[in-house]
C-alpha positions in Angstrom: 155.4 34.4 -24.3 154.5 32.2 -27.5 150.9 33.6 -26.1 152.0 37.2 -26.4 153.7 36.6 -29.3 150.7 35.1 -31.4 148.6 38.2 -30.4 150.8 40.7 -32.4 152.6 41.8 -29.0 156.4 42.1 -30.3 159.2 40.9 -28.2 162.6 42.7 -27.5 166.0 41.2 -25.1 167.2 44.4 -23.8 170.8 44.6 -23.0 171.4 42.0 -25.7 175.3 40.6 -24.7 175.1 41.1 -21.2 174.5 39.3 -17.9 171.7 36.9 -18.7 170.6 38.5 -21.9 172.3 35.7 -24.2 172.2 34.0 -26.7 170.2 31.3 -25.9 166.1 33.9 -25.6 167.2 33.9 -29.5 166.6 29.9 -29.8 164.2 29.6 -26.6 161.2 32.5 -27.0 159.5 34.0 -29.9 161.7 37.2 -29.8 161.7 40.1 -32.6 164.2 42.2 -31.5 167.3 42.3 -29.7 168.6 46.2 -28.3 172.7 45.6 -28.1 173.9 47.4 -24.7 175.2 51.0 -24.6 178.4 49.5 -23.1 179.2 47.9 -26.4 178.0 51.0 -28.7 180.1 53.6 -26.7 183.2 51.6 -27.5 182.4 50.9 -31.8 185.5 51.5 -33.4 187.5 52.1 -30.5 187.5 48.3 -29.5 188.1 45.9 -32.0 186.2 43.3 -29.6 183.4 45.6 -29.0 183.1 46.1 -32.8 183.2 42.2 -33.1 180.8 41.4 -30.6 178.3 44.4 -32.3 178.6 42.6 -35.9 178.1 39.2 -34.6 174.9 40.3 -32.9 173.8 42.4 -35.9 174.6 38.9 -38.6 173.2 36.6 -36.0 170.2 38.6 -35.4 168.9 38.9 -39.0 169.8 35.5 -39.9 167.1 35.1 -37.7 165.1 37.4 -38.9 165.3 39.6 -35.5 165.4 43.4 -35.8 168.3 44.8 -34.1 168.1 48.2 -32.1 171.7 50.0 -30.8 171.2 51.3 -27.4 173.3 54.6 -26.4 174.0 55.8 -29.9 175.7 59.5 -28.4 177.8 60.1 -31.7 177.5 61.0 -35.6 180.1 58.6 -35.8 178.7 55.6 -33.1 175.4 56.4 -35.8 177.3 55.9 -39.1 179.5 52.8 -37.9 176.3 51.2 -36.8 174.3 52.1 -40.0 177.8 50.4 -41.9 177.2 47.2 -39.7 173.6 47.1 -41.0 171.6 47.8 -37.9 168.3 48.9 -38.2 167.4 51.1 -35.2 169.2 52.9 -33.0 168.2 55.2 -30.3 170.4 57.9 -27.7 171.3 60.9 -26.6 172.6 61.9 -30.9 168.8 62.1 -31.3 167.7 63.9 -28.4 167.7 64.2 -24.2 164.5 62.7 -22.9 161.9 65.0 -23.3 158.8 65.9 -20.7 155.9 64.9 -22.4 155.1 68.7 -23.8 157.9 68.9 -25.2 157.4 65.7 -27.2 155.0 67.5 -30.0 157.1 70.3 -30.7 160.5 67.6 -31.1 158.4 65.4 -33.6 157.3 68.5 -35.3 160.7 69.7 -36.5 
């Protein structure tokens, strides 16, 4: 992975919080990015633990300087707590369905 990594090849955890997705890829690879899991995004600001966990990961990550992506973002308002938490990307269903590929030009387009 440090390979990879020195090449330019960017490194993301996906389903950051979960299973064996932990905390401990921050400290052992070269990672760049972490994407927190849906299951935490769909309950922001419903949960107060959910909400926790989300800010810890988004403070933890750019202390390291790790870009943090929200996975599942469905809502204007899942979109605006997240952009309030300082995330920086987040991609869902509020942005679009997944698209067949000819579709793609005329989405990017608008």
């Amino acid at each position: 992975m440090e390979r990879l990594h020195q090449l330019g090849i960017r490194l993301s955890v996906d389903d950051f919080g979960t299973g064996h997705a932990g905390f401990s890829y921050l400290s052992d690879f070269p990672i760049d990015e972490i994407k927190i899991d849906r299951s935490f995004v769909s309950k922001l600001g419903v949960s107060p633990e959910a909400t926790a966990i989300i800010t810890s990961c988004i403070e933890l990550a750019h202390a390291l300087d790790v870009t943090v992506v929200a996975e599942g973002v469905e809502t204007r308002e899942q979109l605006a707590g997240l952009t309030e938490l300082g995330c920086d990307i987040a991609q869902g269903f509020h942005y679009s369905r997944p698209l067949k590929a000819e579709a793609l030009g005329g989405f990017l387009s608008v």
